[in-house]
C-alpha positions in Angstrom: 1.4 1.5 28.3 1.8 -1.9 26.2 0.5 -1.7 22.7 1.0 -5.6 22.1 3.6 -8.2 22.9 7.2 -6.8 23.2 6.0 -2.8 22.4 5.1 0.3 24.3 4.2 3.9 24.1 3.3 7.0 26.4 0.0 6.8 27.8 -0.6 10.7 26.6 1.1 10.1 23.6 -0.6 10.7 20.1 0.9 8.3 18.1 1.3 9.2 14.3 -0.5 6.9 11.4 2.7 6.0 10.2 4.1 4.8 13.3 1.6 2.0 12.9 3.5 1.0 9.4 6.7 0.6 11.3 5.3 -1.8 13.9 3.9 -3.8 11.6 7.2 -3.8 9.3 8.9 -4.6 12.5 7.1 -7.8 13.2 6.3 -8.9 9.0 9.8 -7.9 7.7 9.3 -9.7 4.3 5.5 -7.9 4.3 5.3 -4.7 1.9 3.0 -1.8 2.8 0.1 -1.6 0.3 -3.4 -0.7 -0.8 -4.9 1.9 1.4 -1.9 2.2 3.7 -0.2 3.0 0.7 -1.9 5.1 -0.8 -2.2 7.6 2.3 1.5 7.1 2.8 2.0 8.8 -1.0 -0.9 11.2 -0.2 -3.0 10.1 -2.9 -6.0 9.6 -0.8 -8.3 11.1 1.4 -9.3 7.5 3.2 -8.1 7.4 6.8 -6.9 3.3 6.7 -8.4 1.9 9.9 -6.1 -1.1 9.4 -2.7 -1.5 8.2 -3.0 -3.1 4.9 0.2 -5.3 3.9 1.2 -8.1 1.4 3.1 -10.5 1.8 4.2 -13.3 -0.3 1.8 -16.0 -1.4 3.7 -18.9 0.1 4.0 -16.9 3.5 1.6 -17.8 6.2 -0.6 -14.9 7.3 1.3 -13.0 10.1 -0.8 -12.8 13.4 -0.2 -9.4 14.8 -2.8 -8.1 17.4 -2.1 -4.2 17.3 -2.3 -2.7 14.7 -5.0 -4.5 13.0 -3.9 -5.7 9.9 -5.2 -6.8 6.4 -3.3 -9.1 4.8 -3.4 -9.7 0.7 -1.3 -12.3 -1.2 1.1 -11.3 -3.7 3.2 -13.4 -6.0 6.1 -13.3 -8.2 6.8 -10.2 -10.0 3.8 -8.5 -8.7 4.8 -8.8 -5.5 8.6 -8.0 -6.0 8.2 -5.0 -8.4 7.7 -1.4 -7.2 9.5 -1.7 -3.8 10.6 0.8 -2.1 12.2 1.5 1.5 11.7 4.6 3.9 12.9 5.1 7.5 9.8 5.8 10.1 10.7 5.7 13.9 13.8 4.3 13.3 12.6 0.9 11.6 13.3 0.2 8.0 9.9 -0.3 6.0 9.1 -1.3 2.6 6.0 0.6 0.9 4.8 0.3 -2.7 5.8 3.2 -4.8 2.8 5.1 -6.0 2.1 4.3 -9.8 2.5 0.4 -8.2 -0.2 0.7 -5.6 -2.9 2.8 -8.1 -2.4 -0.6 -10.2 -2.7 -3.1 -7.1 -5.9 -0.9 -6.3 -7.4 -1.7 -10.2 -6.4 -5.4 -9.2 -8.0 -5.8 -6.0 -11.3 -2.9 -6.5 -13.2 -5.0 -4.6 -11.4 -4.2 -1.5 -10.0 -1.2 -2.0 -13.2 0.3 -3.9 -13.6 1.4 -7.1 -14.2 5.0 -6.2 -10.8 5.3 -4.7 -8.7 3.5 -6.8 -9.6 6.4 -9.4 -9.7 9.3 -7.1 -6.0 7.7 -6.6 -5.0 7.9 -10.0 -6.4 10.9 -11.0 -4.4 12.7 -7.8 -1.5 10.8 -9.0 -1.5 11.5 -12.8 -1.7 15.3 -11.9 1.6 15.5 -10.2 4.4 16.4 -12.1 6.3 13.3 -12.9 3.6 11.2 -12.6 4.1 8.4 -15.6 1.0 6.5 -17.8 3.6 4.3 -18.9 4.9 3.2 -15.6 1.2 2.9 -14.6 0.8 0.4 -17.5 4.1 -1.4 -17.0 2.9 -2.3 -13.9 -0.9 -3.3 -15.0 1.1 -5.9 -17.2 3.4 -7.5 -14.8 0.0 -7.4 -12.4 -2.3 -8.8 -15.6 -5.0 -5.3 -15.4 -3.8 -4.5 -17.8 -6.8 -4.6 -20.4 -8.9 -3.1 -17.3 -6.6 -0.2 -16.3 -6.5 0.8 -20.4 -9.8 2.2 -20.5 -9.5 3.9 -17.2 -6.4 5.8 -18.0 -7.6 6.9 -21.5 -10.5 8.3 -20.0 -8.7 9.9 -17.3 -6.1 11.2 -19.6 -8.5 12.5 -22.3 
């Protein structure tokens, strides 16, 4: 069966959420898992993305993929380059925000993402051991939250 242009899969075959991130990485190999996507990818969620959400850079022209569907965000400079990192899923190289970087690009764009699960995020993320405030702050500077995520995290933390 053809998913889109130049991919296939089984008919009967159940195809894993992250399977979806590796098709879009395949086509959008400058785009960086984000958001939602990334946020279930770390497990800090209970949302079930319906789309794959990626950024990409701001100067990059919004890819045109018709399966998966896609939301694209525009990143730039150091908040787009910071916080990368790369994992192997069905054989394809793709880059994903690391966790404390995604809770912070989910304070920057709430709207979308939604308030509610930007701190249910951050609150699954600051229990794990290892989790880091600081690193969650380093990143609300380079991303310019920084005076939004403050109150948030003191709360949280409290």
């Amino acid at each position: 069966m053809g998913v889109s242009r130049g991919l296939f899969q089984l008919a009967d075959m159940e195809v894993p959420a992250e399977v979806s991130l590796a098709e879009v990485a395949k086509r959008v190999p400058n785009g960086v898992i984000c958001l939602v996507s990334s946020l279930a990818f770390h497990e800090l969620t209970t949302q079930i993305p319906h789309y794959v959400w990626l950024a990409v850079e701001r100067k990059q022209r919004k890819p045109r993929i018709e399966y998966p569907p896609v939301r694209v965000f525009h990143f730039s400079g150091e908040a787009f380059r910071s916080g990368i990192e790369k994992h192997r899923i069905s054989h394809q190289t793709v880059q994903i925000y690391d966790a404390p970087k995604t809770i912070i690009d989910c304070f920057r764009w709430r709207k979308d993402v939604g308030l509610d699960v930007t701190l249910e995020a951050t609150k699954a993320y600051l229990k794990r051991s290892g989790s880091s405030p600081a690193l969650l702050m380093k990143y609300a500077k380079i991303c310019g939250v920084g005076k939004l995520v403050t109150p948030y995290l003191e709360a949280i933390t409290a």
